[in-house]
C-alpha positions, 0 to 999 in steps of 0.5 A: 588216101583216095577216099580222103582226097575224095570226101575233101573235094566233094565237101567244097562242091557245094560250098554255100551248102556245106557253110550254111550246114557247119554254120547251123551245127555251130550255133547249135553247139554253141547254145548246147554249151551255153545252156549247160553251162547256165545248169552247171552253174545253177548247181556249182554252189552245191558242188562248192559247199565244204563237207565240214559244216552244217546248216541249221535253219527254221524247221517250217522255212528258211524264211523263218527266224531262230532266236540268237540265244540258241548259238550258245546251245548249239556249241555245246553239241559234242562235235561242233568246233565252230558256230557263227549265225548269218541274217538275209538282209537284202535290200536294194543297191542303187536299184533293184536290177543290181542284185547280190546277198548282202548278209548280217554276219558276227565279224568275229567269227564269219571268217572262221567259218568260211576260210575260203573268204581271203581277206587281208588281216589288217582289212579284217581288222577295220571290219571288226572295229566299225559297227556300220563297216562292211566285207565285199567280194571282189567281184563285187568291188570290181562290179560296182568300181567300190573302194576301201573307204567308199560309202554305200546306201541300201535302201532296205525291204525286208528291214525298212529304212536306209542303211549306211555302210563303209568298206572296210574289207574286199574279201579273195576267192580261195579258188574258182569255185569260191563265190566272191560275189556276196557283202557281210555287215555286222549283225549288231547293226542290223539288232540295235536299230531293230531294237529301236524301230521294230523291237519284236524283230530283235534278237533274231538271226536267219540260220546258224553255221557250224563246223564238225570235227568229222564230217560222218558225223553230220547225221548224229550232230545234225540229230542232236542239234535238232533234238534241242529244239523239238517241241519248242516255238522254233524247231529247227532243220539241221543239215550238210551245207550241200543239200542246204544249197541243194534245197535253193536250186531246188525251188527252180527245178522246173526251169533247170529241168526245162533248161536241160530239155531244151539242150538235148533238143538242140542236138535233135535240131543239128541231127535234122540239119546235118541229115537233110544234107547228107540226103540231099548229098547222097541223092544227087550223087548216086549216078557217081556212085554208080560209075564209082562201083563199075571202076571198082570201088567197094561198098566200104569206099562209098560208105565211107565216102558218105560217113566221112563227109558227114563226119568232117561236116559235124567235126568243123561245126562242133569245133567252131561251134565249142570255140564260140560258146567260151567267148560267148559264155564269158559275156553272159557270165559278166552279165549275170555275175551277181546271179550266177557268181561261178559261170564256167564252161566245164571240161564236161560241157566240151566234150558233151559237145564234141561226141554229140557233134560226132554222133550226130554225124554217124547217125546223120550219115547211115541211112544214105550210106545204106540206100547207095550201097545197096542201089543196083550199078544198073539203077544208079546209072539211070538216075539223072541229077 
């Protein structure tokens, strides 16, 4: 009880010392978390992704068009239990910073397929009726302040011209972990006025989804699938909806990795922060160690008068330092919503934070807790300062 009462009193010697090292471990800590929070979400559509369907894309690249014409091949594969085709549309929103995937889907069948899209029967209802209606996330909605029956104009890229929508849906997330950040529109739309303006672009869709009826089957169906089309003007790629996802994080794998780097360097940044003032601490105070061992005190008692104020030090910083990333995830996660829809600080993160806190104050601490405990009585007592 000695040794606490003793490690409490010299953390409020230097006071302005102590709050400017927690504050540095703070900061630290916090951008440890924001940074591992951004990879987490980077990857939290991988980790979403339903063992149960299947992604089949052009097997050159994802950019590439499949004819609609192979959906009614592609269901007869022993094992499907659902197919529907999806078209990236794009497009611009009021303008470019205001992005999120806008999708040509069959209204029939999209919701089937993806039972964690909530919507309300009668809304899905609307959507079926409509040729030029359109479904958006709720994230969306409340981005934008859209409303049932609100028009929207999109102005489009990949498919030129100026297109009209009318919300006729706003789809729940199931859970957390569902993206509610995404618009659908039918796909007949999208294939009448491509058949007027651009006819050689008709009857065209992005990529097919489908549902098996037993998940370790998705190497033989995604074989089958592929088997269909080999050979032909569009052979296809098929695979899990996971590594479909996975091959999308993967194209910024340099910046993720970097990204990842750079948080393991911030932890190297609160070791530089902590030691030099541990050392700084332990210096000044080998006269008083000294005079500590004469009195009777152990080597045990000033290690741990060493260690337990570098620990307390990380402890407060780690703490404040894990209670400031939420709040300051949070403003981030709203900013980059339509980027990253599933920006969460994971319990992982947390914790990451808080051993690395108190490991930088173990490792911060040995080597002046070793120097003063082997400092000679007679030595310590001629330091000065």
């Amino acid at each position: 009880m000695k040794v606490l009462k003793l490690v409490y009193k010299n953390l409020l010697r230097h006071k302005l010392r102590t709050s400017l090292t927690i504050l540095g471990i703070a900061v630290a800590v916090m951008a440890f978390g924001l940074l591992r929070t951004v990879v987490t979400a980077w990857y939290s559509g991988v980790e979403a992704s339903a063992v149960n369907r299947l992604v089949t894309r052009h097997a050159v690249s994802f950019i590439f068009p499949l004819p609609i014409a192979d959906e009614e091949q592609i269901a007869k594969i022993p094992g499907i239990t659902g197919i529907t085709h999806q078209t990236w549309f794009q497009g611009v929103y009021i303008d470019e910073r205001n992005f999120f995937p806008r999708i040509a889907v069959d209204p029939e069948k999209i919701f089937q397929i993806y039972p964690e899209f909530l919507l309300m029967p009668e809304q899905l209802a609307s959507f079926k009726k409509e040729r030029n209606s359109c479904v958006v996330g709720a994230k969306i909605a409340k981005l934008y302040n859209l409303k049932l029956g609100d028009m929207m104009t999109i102005r489009g890229d990949i498919y030129p011209g100026n297109w009209e929508f009318v919300v006729r849906g706003i789809y729940q997330p199931k859970d957390k972990t569902t993206d509610a950040t995404q618009m659908f529109f039918h796909y007949a739309y999208l294939d009448e006025r491509m058949r007027q303006e651009a006819p050689s672009r008709a009857g065209q869709v992005g990529w097919y989804v489908m549902t098996i009826d037993n998940p370790n089957s998705a190497a033989v169906i995604s074989a089958a699938v592929d088997g269909l089309f080999a050979n032909s003007r569009a052979e296809t790629k098929t695979e899990t909806e996971k590594a479909f996802q996975q091959s999308f994080a993967s194209l910024s794998g340099t910046i993720i990795t970097s990204l990842k780097f750079i948080s393991y360097v911030i932890i190297g940044i609160i070791l530089l922060v902590l030691a030099n003032t541990i050392v700084m601490t332990a210096r000044e105070r080998i006269r008083e160690y000294a005079v500590l061992k004469v009195l009777g005190f152990t080597s045990l008692h000033i290690s741990g008068l060493i260690f337990g104020e570098s620990l307390l030090i990380a402890m407060i910083g780690g703490v404040i330092g894990i209670g400031l990333t939420f709040p300051v995830c949070r403003g981030f996660g709203e900013a980059l919503s339509t980027f990253l829809p599933l920006f969460n600080v994971e319990t992982s993160t947390v914790v990451l934070g808080l051993v690395f806190s108190m490991s930088v104050g173990v490792i911060a601490a040995l080597y002046p807790a070793v120097k003063s405990v082997r400092t000679k009585i007679v030595d310590g007592l001629r330091q000065i300062g």
